[in-house]
N, C-alpha and C positions, 0 to 999 in steps of 0.2 A: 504494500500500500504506500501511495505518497500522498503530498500536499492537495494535488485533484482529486482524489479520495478523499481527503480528510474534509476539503473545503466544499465538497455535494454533498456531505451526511445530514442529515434531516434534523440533526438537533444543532449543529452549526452554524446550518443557513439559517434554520431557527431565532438561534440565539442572537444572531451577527444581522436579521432584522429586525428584533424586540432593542438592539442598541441602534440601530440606524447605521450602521455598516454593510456599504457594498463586496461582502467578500469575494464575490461573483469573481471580481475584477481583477482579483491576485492572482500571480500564475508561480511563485513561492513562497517559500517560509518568510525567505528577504524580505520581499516584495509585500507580502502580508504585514509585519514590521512596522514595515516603513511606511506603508501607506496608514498604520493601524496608527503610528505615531504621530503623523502627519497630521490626519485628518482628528484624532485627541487635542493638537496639539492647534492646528486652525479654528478651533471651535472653543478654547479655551476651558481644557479639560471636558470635554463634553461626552468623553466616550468613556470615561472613568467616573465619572459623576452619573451617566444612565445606568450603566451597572451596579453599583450601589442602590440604584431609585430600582431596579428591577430585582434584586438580587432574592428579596424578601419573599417574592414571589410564586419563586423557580423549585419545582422538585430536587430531591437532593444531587440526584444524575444529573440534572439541567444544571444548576449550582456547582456542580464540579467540570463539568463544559466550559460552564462561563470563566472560573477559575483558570483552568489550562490555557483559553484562547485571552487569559490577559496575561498570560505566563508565557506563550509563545509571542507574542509582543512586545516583550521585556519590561512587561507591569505587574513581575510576581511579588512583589512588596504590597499592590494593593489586592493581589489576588488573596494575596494573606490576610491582610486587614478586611477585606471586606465579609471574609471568613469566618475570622477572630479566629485566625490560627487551626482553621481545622479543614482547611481546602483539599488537603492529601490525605486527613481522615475519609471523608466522604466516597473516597474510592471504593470504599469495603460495601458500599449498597449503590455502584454503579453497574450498570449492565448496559448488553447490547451495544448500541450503535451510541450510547452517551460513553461508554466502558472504552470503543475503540476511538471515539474523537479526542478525549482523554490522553491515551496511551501515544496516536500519533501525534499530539500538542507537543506533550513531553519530550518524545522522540527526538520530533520535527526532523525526518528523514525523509 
């Protein structure tokens, strides 16, 4: 599995439009990044500030999605905090396609 795998999984695209993120548009890990950075960072924090407002809401599978894809961004400081520290517990009751969006976040191979 790569990056076009991980970024068509249904709890991805999902999640990546409950934040207002085109992931569509990525065609790597980089490139996901950078544009994730980017476009957080033209919006003044706006993409880290939706996740927070969404976070509360997400099953626990979903919530650890969300986690990984701010962790493959290189926003795992707030993937922690948004957490409260328990972003890589929640793995233990992920499953399915939340389980493998997760795994290749981490990866990011």
């Amino acid at each position: 599995m790569d990056f076009n795998t991980w970024k068509t999984l249904d709890p991805v695209e999902d999640i990546a439009h409950k934040l207002g993120f085109d992931v569509s548009r990525c065609g790597s890990w980089d490139d996901y990044g950078s544009r994730f950075r980017a476009a957080n960072d033209k919006d003044v924090g706006h993409l880290v500030t939706r996740a927070k407002e969404i976070a509360g809401v997400l099953s626990t599978g979903e919530l650890s999605v969300l986690a990984a894809m701010l962790h493959a961004a290189d926003f795992s400081r707030q993937a922690d905090a948004l957490t409260e520290g328990t972003a890589w517990k929640g793995l233990d009751n992920t499953h399915g396609d939340n389980a493998t969006a997760v795994a290749l976040a981490i990866m990011r191979r």
